[in-house]
N, C-alpha and C positions, 0 to 999 in steps of 0.2 A: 507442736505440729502433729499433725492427724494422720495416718500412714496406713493404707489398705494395701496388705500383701496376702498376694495369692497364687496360687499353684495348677496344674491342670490336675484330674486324677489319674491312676494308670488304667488303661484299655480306654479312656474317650479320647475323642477327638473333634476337632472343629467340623473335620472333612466326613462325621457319620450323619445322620439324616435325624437323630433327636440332638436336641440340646448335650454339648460337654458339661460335665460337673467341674465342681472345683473348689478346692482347700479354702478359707479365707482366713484371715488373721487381720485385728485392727488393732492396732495401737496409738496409743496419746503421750509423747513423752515415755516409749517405756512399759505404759501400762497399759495392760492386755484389757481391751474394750470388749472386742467379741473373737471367738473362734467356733469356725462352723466349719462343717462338711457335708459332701455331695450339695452342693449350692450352684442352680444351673445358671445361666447365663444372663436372663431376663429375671433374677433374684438378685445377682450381683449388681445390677445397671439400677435395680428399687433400692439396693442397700447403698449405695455409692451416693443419692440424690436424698436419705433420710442421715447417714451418717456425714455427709460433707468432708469426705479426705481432703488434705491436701495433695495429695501423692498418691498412686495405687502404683505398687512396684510388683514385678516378675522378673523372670530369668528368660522368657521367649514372647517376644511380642506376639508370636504367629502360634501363641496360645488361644487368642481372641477370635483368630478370622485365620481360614488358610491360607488366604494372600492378602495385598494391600490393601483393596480395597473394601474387604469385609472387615478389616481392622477400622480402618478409619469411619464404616461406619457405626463399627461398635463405639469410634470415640466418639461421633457425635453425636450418640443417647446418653453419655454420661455429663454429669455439669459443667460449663462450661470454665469453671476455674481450677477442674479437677486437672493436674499433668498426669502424664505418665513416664516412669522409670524403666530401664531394663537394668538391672543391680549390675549384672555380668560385663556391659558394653562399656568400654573405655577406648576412648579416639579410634571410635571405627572396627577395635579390636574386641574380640567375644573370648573371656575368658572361664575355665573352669568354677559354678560357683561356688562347689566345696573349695576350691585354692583362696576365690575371695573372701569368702566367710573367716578363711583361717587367716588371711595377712590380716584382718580388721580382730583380730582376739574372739574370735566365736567361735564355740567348741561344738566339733562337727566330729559324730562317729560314724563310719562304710553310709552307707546311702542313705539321706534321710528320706522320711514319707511328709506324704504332699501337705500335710499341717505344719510337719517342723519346717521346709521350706519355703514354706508360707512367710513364718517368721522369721526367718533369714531373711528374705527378702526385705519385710517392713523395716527390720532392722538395719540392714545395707541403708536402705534409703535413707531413714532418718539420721544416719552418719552423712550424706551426700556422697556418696557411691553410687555411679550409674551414670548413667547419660537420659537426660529428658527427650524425648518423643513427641516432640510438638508437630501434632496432626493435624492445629488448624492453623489460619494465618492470621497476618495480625491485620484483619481486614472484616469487617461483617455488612450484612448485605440488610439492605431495609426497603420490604415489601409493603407498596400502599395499593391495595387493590378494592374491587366493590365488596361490600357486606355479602350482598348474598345474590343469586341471580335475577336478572332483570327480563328474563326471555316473555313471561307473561305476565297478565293483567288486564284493569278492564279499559274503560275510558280514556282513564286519567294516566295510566303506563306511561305513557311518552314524556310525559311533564314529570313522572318520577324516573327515569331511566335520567334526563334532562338533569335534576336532582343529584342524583345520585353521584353523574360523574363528573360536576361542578363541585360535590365532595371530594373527590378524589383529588382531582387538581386543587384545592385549597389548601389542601393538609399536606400533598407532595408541595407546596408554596411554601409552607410555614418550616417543614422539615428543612428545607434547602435552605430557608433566609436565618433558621437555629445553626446551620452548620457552616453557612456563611462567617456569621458573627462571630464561632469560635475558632476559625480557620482551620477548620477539618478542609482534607483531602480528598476528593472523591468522583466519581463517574456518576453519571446519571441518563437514565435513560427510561423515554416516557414512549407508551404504546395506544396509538390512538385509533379510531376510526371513525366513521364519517359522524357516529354519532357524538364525540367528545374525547375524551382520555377515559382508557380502557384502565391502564393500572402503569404504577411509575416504581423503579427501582433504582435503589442508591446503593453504589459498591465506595463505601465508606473507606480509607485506609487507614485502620484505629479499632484497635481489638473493643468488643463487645463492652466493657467494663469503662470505657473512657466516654459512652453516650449515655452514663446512667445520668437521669436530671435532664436530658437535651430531648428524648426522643423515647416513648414507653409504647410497649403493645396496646394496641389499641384495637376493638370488635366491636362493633355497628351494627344496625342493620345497615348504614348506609357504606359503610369504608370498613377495612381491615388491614391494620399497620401490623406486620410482623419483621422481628430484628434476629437475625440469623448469623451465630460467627460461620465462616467460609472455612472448610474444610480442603486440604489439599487432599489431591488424586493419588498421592501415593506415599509411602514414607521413603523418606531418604536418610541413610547412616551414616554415610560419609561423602567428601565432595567426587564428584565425577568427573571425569575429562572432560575439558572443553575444547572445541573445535576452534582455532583461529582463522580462520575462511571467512573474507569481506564480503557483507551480504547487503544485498536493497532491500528492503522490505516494504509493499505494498498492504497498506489495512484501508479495510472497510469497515467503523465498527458500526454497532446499533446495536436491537435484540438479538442479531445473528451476525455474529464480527466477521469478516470473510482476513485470511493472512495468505499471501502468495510472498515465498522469498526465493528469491536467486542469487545468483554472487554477481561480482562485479564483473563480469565476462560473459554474464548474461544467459549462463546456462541452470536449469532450472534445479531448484533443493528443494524446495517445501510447499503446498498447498493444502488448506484446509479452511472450513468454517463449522464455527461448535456457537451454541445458542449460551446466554448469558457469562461470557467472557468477560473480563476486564484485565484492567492495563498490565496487572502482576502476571495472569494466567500469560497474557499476547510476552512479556519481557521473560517469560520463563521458557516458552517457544522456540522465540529466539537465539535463546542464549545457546540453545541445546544443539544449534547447527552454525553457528560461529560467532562474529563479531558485527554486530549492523552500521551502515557508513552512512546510511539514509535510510530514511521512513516519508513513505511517498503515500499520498490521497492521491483521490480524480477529479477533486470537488474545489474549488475557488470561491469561497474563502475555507481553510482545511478548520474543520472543528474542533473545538476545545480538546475533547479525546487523544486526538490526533500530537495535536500540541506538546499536549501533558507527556502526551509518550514517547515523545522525539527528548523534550528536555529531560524527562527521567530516565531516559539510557545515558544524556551527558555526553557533549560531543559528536552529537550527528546532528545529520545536516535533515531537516524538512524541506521535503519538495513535494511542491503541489504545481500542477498548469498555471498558465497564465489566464486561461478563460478553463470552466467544468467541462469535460469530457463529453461528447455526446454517445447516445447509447450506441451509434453506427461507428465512431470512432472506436469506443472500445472492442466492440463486436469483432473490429477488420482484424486491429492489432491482434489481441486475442485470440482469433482463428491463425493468422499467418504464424502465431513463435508455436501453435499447439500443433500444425503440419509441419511443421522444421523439426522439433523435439519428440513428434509422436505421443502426444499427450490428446483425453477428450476432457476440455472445462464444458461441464454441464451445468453447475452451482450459478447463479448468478454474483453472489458475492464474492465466490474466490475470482473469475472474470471481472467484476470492478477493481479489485486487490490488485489483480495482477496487471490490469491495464495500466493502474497506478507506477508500480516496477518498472514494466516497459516504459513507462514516457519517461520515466528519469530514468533510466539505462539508457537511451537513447539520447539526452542532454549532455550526459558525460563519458560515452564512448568514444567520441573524439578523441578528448583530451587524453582517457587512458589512453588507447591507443598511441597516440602521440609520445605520453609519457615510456610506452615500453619501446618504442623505436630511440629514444634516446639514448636509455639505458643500456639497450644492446649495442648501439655505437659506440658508447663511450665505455663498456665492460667495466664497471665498476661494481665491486660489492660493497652495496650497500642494502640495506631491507626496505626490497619493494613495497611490501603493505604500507607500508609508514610514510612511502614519498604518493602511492597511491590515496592514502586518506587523507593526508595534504593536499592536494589538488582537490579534490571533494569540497574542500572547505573554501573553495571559489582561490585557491592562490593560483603563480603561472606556473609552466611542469619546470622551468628554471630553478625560478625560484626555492619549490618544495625537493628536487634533487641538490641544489648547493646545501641547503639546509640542512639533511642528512651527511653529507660530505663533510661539512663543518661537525657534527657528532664527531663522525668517524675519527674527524683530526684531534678533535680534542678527548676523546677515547685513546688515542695513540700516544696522547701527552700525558696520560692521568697513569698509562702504564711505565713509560718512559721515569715518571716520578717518583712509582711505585718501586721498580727496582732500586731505584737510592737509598728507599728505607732502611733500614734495619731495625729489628723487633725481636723483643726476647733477649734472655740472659744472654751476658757475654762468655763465651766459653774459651779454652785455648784452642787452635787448630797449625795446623804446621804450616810453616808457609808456603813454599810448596801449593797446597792446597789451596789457600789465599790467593797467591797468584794464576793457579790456573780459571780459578772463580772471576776474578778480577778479568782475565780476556773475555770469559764467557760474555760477562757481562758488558765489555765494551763491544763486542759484536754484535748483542742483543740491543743494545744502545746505536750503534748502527743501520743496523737493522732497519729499525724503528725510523730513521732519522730518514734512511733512504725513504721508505715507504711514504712518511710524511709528505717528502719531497715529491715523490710520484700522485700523488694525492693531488698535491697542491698545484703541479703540471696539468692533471685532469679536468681540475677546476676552472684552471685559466682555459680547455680548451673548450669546456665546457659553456662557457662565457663567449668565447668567439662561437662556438657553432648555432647558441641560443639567440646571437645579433642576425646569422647570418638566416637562420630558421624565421627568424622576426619579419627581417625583407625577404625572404620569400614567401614567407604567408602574405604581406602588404599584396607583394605583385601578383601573387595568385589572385587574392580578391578583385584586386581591377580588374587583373585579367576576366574572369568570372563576372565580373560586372557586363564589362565591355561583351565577352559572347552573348547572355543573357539578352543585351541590347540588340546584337547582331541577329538573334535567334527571333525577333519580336519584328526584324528589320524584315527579316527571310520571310518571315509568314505572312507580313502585311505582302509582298512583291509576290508571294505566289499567290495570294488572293487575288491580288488584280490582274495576276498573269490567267488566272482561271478565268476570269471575267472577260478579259481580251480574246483567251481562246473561243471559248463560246461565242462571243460576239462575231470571230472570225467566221465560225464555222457557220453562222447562222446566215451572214453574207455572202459567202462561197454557194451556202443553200439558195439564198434568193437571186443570185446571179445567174446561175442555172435556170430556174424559174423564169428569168426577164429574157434570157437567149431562148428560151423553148416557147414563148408568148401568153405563159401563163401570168407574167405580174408585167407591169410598167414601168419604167426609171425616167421619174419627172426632178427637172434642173429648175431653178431659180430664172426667172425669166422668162421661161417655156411655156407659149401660148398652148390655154385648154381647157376645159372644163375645171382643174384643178391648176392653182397656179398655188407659188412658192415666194414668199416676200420677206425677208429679214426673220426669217426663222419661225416664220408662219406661214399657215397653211390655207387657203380660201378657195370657195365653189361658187358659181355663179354671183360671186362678190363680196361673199357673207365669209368670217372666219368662222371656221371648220375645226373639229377636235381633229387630234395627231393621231389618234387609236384609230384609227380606221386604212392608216398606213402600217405593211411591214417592219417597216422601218423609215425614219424618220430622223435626216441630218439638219445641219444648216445648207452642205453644197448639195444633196440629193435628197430624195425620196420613193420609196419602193412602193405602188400600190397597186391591189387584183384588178386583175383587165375586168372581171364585173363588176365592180365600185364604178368603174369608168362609166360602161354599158350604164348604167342603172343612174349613171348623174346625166348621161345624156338624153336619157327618156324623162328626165324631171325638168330638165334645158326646154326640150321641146312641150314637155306641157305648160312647163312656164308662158314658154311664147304665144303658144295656142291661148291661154290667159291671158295676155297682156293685147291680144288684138281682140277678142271677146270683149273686153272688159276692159273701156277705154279708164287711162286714169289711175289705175291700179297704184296703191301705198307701197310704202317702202317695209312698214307693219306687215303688210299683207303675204310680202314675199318672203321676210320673216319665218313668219307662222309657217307659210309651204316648206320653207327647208326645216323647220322643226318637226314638222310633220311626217318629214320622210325620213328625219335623223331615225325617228322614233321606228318606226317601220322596219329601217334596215336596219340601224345598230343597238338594237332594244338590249340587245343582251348585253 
């Protein structure tokens, strides 16, 4: 094994404005390959890629970079199968590394200088002393984009651009149907526009070294495949608290994943959207604000992404709509929880994300609800998250609180059992002693037995109040049917009562009118110019349209006293006609009231 140890020198630092120097030391087995000094930084990263270490070990990672993230990207100029050691670090703990030098038999006198701990350092390592520093993951990203740019040209441009990025998509074809066949794991995501595929990326789950043979850089003019292992954002030494708080989690993914979480009571934790995420980055998010119970889309059918990411958390539930979101549905929701919490979503993806949340927070609010009124009825301790993510999982809130209940009891019995034991040497003890242990422990066995019993009272009441909740959710729902109907019954009757009013008011008007001599009131039988016959209306013989009356029944009708005037002056030309003009057609007389419809009632 091949071991680069190195040291920082005294008075540099990462945090001054030229390159740090630095000690080196390489050995093979033992045997000292090179030792060099004042060796800056961008000599170290050429020497590391000519000598091929397996290890480069120190005693301060934040010799490289003054924080995380200038470290990780010194890791990822060096090659990728290089690790790195910190000699000193053991489970989280940073120890002296003249103390460790000396428990491993290496003889160390007052302070060494930055070459002897150089090789200290290599030395630790090549014993396996240290803790690895694994800066990237085991994940690498595979870029298929155009050769080189398509912006000009002459004639023929279109048909090469055309070209070009039926390249692209062929190769991202063949890459995927390679990683198909050896069931590699991974994310994919293609960037298009109107003129074709722009460039497609695969977030493989399979360190760098597992594609050799499947998938190689490849440079074009017309495509360019590069293979990049994935660097994490920061380093991490030991594990960190995790939050247990039940969360929804809305994802949007694509080139720009949008993440909106909230718990399960619907108050807001977390929004954001970052470009070229994948499923580990969205699971590491996550995790970092509690425990997720669902992973919600806005999209019907929810996408493979989506999928993948609900079953690699394991145990939550995917929800998606029954039909896609439209943009105005998301838009209302969205505005309405962003004035309730004081929040502005301006991003469009975290607003898909979160519309997502909302719609399944809104599916299972009910039921929580329902579940914590139970629980406060029946004061039972037992662990609400756990009968809360039962229910999530589509059971009834009964059912996932007896279930818990049932732990509880057989919790009560596993300790009941437990006291009976005895373990370990048999020793003397007086009796006395023995017998006062002996009540202890039937009281403690009492105890227990009571408590069982109280348990099991709970359960039973639990069980009746769960039949009794059952009919009345039943008769609720009639009930709520039956208003629903009622409410449908109400609208049509005041429709028509609207209708009736108006109709009243409109007769009240014309009645007025007929007392003052401005309109007429003609009956069915009533000799006149206008007569009235089974619900028809006729002038001089001929039927007549009804529009030319106010109003128009079977038993009345309301018409202007100059309708009248004006049929009478048409009577009397008539007749003045019919004595001129012996013989007159029935045609004829016709045409004359058509003529005069037209005149008066053109409009």
């Amino acid at each position: 094994m091949r071991v680069l140890g190195l040291d920082i020198e005294p008075g540099k630092s990462p945090q001054a404005s030229s390159q740090p120097t630095y000690s080196v030391v390489v050995i093979d087995e033992e045997k000292i390959l090179l030792k060099e000094e004042n060796v800056k930084l961008s000599k170290l990263i050429r020497l590391a890629w000519e000598l091929r270490p397996n290890l480069i070990a120190l005693d301060n990672v934040f010799e490289l970079g003054t924080n995380e993230r200038e470290v990780v990207k010194v890791l990822s100029l060096l090659p990728p199968e290089v690790k790195l050691v910190q000699v000193n670090l053991n489970k989280g703990k940073f120890d002296d590394l003249v103390e460790v030098a000396r428990r491993y038999s290496i003889d160390v006198q007052g302070k060494p200088r930055p070459t002897k701990t150089a090789l200290i350092n290599a030395i630790l390592a090549l014993k396996g002393v240290g803790t690895v520093i694994n800066a990237y993951e085991s994940k690498t990203k595979i870029i298929i984009s155009k050769g080189r740019t398509t912006s000009k040209g002459g004639m023929s441009s279109n048909r090469y651009k055309r070209n070009v990025r039926a390249t692209v998509l062929r190769v991202a074809r063949k890459i995927k149907e390679a990683l198909d066949n050896n069931g590699f794991d991974y994310d994919y995501v293609v960037k298009r526009s109107k003129a074709g595929v722009e460039k497609a990326v695969f977030v493989v789950y399979a360190p760098r070294e597992s594609l050799y043979g499947l998938v190689r850089k490849v440079s074009t003019q017309s495509v360019k495949v590069d293979l990049r292992p994935v660097y994490k954002s920061k380093l991490i030494f030991q594990d960190e608290s995790k939050s247990e708080r039940l969360l929804i989690v809305g994802v949007d993914p694509g080139i720009e994943t949008g993440i909106s979480i909230i718990d399960v009571y619907g108050n807001p934790v977390y929004f954001t959207s970052r470009r070229s995420m994948d499923r580990l980055d969205v699971i590491e998010i996550i995790r970092k604000f509690g425990n997720p119970v669902i992973i919600a889309t806005d999209v019907n059918p929810p996408s493979d992404t989506v999928r993948k990411l609900a079953s690699q958390l394991g145990g939550v539930k995917l929800f998606y709509p029954e039909k896609s979101l439209t943009v105005e549905e998301k838009a209302q929701m969205v505005q309405e929880y962003a004035n309730e919490h004081g929040l502005k979503i301006d991003d469009t993806h975290v607003r898909d994300s979160l519309a997502a949340a909302l719609k399944a927070f809104r599916e299972i609010s009910r039921k929580l609800r329902q579940a914590e009124s139970t629980l406060r009825k029946l004061d039972i301790d037992i662990d609400e998250d756990s009968v809360i993510s039962c229910i999530i999982t589509g059971r009834t809130v009964a059912d996932c609180v007896e279930e818990q209940i049932e732990k509880s009891l057989e919790k009560t019995a596993t300790e009941a059992k437990d006291i009976k034991k005895v373990g370990g040497p048999v020793e003397y003890r007086p009796p006395v002693e023995l017998i006062r242990e002996l009540e202890q422990l039937k009281a403690k066995v009492k105890a227990l037995a009571r408590e069982k019993a109280e348990l099991e009272e709970k359960l039973t009441e639990l069980k009746t109040f769960y039949k009794v909740e059952v009919l009345k959710d039943r008769k609720v729902y009639e009930l709520s049917e039956r208003v629903e109907f009622l409410r449908s019954k109400l609208h049509d009757l005041e429709k028509a009562l609207e209708r009736e009013t108006q109709e009243r008011s409109k007769l009240e008007s014309l009645v007025q009118e007929v007392l003052s001599g401005r309109k007429v009131l003609i009956r069915p039988g009533q000799p006149g110019v206008i007569e009235i016959k089974d619900g028809k209306a006729f002038a001089l013989g001929e039927e007549i349209s009804t529009r030319i009356f106010d109003y128009f029944g079977r038993e009345i009708a309301i018409v202007d006293v100059s309708v009248l005037k004006d049929l009478e002056v048409l009577k009397v030309e008539l007749e003045r006609e019919m004595s001129n003009k012996k013989g007159i057609q029935t045609s004829d007389l016709v045409k004359m009231l058509e003529e005069y419809r037209k005149k008066r009632w053109a409009s």
